[in-house]
N, C-alpha and C positions, 0 to 999 in steps of 0.2 A: 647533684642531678635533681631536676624536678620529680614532680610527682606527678603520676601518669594522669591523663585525662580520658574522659568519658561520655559519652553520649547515649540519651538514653529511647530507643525506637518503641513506640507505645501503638499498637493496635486498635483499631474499632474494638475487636472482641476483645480487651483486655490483656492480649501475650505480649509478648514484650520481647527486646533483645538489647544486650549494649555493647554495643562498639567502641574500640579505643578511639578519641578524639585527638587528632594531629594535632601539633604546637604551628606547623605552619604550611603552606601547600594550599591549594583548590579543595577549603571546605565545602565550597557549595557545591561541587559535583558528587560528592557523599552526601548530601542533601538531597540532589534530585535523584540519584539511585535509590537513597532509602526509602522516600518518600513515592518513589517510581512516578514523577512528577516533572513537566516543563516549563511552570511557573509556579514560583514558591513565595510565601508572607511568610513573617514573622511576629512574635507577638511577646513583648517583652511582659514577664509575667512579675517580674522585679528587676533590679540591677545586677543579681547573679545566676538567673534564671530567664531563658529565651526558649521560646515553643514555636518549630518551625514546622509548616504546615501546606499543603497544595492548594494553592489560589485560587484554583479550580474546581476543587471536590463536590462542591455542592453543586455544579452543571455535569457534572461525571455521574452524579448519581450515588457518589460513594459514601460507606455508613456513617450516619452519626460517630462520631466517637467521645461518649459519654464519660471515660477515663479523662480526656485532655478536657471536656470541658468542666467536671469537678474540679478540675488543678485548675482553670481560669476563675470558676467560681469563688476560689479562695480571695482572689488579688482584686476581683471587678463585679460589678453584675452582669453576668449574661444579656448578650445585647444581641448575640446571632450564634450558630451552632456551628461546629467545625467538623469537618468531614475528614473520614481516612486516615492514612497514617501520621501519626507527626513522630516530629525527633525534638527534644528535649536537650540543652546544651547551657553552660551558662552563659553571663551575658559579656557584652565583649568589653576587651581591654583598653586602656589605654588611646593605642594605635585603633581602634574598631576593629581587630579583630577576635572574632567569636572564640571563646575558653570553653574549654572543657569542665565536666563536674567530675567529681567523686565517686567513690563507689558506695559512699556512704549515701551522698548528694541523691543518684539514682535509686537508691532502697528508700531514701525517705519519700519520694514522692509517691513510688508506689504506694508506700503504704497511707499515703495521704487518699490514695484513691481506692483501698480496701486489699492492694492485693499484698499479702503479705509473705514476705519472701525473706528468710531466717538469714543468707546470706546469699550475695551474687556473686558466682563465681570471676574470679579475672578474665575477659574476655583475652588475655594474650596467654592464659594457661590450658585451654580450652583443645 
């Protein structure tokens, strides 16, 4: 059996939560939920890592989110700021479609962006 997958929802203010990632189904409608959004970009941050994001946020008014753009900051220069919530996912397969990360995956990013979390619980033990 594989190994489960995961998504990691990152906040303006830094709180977080992660979702188990489907192997297959309408990921983008767990997209526009999490992101509570009706048009969505994407921003491949490498080939195993995708930051999905509302296309919108900056005419919505919504916060910077200085976490996801640390984690761009790594991959690019900042070229424009990203608003709101994003989800975090890897990049996709094969077929294009979108993989899930690890739980290891989503702790390292956090801690790429200061928030440091000892371990994260399974989101299907919860």
């Amino acid at each position: 059996m594989p190994a489960a997958a995961f998504a990691l929802i990152l906040h303006p203010d830094a709180s977080f939560r992660v979702i188990e990632w489907p192997r297959t189904g309408n990921t983008l409608s767990i997209l526009y939920r999490e992101i509570d959004c009706t048009s969505i970009t994407v921003v491949d941050l490498s080939p195993e890592v995708s930051m999905w994001l509302d296309d919108e946020g900056i005419l919505k008014n919504s916060p910077v989110n200085f976490p996801a753009l640390q984690l761009y900051a790594l991959t690019a220069p900042v070229h424009q700021t990203y608003h709101g919530t994003t989800v975090f996912t890897g990049g996709p397969d094969a077929r294009g479609d979108t993989k899930g990360l690890t739980l290891d995956n989503c702790q390292a990013l956090l801690k790429l962006v200061g928030i440091d979390v000892p371990t994260i619980p399974d989101p299907r033990t919860n």
